[in-house]
C-alpha positions as CSV (number, residue, x, y, z in Angstrom):
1,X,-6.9,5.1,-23.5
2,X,-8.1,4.6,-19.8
3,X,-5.7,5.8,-16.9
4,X,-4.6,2.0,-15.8
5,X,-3.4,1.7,-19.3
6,X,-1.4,5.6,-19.5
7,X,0.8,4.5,-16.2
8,X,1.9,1.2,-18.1
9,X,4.7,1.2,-19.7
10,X,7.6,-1.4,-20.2
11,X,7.3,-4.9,-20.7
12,X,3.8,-6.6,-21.2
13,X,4.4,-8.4,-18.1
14,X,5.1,-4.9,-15.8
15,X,2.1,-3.3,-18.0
16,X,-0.1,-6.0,-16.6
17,X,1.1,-5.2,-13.1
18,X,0.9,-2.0,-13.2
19,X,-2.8,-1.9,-14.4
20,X,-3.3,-4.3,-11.8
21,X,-2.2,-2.4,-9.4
22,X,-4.1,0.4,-10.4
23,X,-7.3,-1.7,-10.4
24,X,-6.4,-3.0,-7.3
25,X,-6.0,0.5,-5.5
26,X,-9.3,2.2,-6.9
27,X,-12.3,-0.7,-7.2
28,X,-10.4,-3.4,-5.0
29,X,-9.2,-6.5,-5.4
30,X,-12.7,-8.1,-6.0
31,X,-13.4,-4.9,-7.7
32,X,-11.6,-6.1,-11.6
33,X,-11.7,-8.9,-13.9
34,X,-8.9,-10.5,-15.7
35,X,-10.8,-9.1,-18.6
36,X,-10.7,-5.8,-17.3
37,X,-6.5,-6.3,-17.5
38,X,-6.3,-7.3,-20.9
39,X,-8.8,-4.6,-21.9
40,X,-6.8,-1.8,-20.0
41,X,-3.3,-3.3,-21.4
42,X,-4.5,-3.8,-25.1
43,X,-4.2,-8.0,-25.2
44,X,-6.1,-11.0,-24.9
45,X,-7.4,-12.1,-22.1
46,X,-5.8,-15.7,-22.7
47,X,-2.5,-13.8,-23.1
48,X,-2.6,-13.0,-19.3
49,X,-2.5,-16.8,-18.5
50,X,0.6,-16.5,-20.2
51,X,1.8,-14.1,-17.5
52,X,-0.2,-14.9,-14.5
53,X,-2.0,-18.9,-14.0
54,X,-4.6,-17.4,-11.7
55,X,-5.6,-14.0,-10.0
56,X,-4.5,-15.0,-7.1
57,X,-1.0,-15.1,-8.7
58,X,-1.4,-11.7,-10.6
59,X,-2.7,-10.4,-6.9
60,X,0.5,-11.8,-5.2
61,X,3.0,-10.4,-7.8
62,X,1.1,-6.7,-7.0
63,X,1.9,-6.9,-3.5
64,X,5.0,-8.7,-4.2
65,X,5.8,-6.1,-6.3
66,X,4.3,-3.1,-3.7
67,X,7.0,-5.0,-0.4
68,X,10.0,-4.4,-3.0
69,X,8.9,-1.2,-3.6
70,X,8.6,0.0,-0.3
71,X,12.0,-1.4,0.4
72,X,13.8,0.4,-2.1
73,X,12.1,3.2,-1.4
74,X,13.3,3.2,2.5
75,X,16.6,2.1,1.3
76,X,17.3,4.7,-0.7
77,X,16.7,7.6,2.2
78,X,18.8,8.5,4.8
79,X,17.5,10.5,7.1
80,X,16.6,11.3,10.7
81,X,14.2,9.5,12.3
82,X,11.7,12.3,12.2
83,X,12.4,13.1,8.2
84,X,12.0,9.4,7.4
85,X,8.6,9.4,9.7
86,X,7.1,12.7,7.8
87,X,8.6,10.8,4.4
88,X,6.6,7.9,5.4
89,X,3.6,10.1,5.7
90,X,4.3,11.4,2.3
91,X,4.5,8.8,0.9
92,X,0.9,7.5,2.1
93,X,-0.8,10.6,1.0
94,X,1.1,10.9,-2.8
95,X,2.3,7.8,-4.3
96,X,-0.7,5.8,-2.6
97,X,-3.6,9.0,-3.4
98,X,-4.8,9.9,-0.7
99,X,-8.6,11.1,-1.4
100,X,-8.5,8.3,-4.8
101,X,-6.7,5.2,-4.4
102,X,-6.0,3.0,-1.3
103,X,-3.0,0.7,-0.4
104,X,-2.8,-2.3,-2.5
105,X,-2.6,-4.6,1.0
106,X,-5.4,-2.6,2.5
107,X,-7.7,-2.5,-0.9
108,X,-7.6,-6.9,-0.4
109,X,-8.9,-7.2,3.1
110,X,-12.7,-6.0,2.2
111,X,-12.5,-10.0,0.3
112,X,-9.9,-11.6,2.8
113,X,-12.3,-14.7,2.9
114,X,-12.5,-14.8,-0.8
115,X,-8.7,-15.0,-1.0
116,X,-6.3,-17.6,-1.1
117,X,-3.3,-18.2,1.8
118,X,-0.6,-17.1,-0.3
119,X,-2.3,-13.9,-1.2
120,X,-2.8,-13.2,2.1
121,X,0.6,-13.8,3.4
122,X,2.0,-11.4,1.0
123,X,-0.2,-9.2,2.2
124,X,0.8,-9.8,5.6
125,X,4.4,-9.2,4.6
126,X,3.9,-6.0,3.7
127,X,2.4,-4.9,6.5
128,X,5.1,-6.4,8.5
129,X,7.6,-5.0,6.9
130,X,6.5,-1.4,7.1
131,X,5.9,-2.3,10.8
132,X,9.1,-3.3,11.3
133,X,10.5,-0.1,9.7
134,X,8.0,1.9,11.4
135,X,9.4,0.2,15.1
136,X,12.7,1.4,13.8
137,X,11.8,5.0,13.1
138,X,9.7,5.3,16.3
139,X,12.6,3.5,18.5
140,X,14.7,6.4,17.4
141,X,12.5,9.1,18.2
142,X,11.9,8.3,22.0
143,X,13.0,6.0,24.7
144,X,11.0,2.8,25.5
145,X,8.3,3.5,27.1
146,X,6.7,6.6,25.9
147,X,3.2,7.5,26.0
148,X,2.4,4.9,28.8
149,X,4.5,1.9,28.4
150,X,3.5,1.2,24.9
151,X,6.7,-0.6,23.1
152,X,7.9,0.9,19.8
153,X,6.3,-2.1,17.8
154,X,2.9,-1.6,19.1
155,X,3.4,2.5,18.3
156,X,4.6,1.2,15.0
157,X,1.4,-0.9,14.4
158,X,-1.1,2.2,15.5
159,X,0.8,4.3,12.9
160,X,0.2,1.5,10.1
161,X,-3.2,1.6,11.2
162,X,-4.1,4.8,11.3
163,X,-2.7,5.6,7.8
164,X,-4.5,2.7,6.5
165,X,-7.8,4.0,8.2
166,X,-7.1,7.6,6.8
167,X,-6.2,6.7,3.3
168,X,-10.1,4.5,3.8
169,X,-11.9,7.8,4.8
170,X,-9.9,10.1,2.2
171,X,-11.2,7.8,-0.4
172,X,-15.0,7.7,0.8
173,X,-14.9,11.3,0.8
174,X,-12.7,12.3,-2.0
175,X,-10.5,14.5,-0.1
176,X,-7.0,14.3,0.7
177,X,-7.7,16.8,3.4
178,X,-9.3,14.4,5.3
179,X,-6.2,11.7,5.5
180,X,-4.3,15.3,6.1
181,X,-6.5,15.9,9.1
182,X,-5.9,12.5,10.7
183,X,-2.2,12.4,10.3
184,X,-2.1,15.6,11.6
185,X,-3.9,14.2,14.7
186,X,-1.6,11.1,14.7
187,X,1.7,13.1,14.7
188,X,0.4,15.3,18.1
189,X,0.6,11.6,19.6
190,X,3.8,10.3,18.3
191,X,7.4,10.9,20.2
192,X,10.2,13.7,18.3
């Protein structure tokens, strides 16, 4: 039994998600095969059609799937401004594996020219809604204005960035450490 197919569990339709998910965050988005899906969940590839037309609509269901996630997870948290930031960094270095997995939305833009509009807006929406969250958070923690005039939404998008860039060199090297470095870095920037 391969890892992708030990995290699924539930219906065959949130097994298949959740193995593409996991393919997703590990070899990429151009890195698996419908095959590989089927394979990992223990069905026929023709039974994915059943589930998902196209890649491209498997993909979009991940990310999808990875927005909602995110929202629940920041709806179910209340907290200061500076909890929900360190949260937020958490979150980045466990649930996405910091050192062994990427984010799903950061894992699809090594093929963004091999994907289709819809893919990529999904993508997008996950990035803006962490942004927007982010602009949030960081509006809380300081006055407009900090660190040289730069807005809260622009502080917002260098945060998103940088743990998208850190989770990227945690996984070439293996080491968590490394996206523990860089955040660590980030946070002596930040407001709070």
């Amino acid at each position: 039994m391969s890892s992708a197919t030990a995290l699924a569990t539930g219906s065959t339709r949130e097994q298949i998600l959740a193995v593409a998910r996991s393919l997703i965050e590990t070899r990429s988005y151009l890195g698996f095969s419908f095959q590989d899906v089927a394979d990992a969940v223990g069905i026929r590839k023709a039974s994915l059609y059943h589930h998902f037309p196209t890649k491209e609509a498997l993909g979009i269901a991940v990310i999808r799937e990875a927005t909602q996630l995110f929202k629940n997870w920041e709806a179910a948290r209340v907290r200061a401004p500076k909890d929900a930031l360190e949260s937020y960094f958490r979150m980045y270095r466990n649930t996405l594996k910091a050192g062994s997995g990427m984010c799903p939305a950061g894992a699809l833009t090594p093929g963004w020219d091999c994907i289709n509009d819809e893919l990529r807006q999904a993508v997008q929406e996950l990035r803006n809604t962490q942004v927007l969250w982010l602009t949030g958070v960081l509006g809380a923690l300081a006055p407009a204005g900090h660190k040289k005039g730069a807005s809260a939404a622009s502080l917002a998008a260098y945060v998103f960035s940088v743990c998208q860039g850190a989770l990227l060199a945690s996984r070439m090297t293996g080491r968590a450490e490394d996206f523990d470095e860089a955040i660590a870095q980030l946070r002596s920037s930040l407001p709070g």
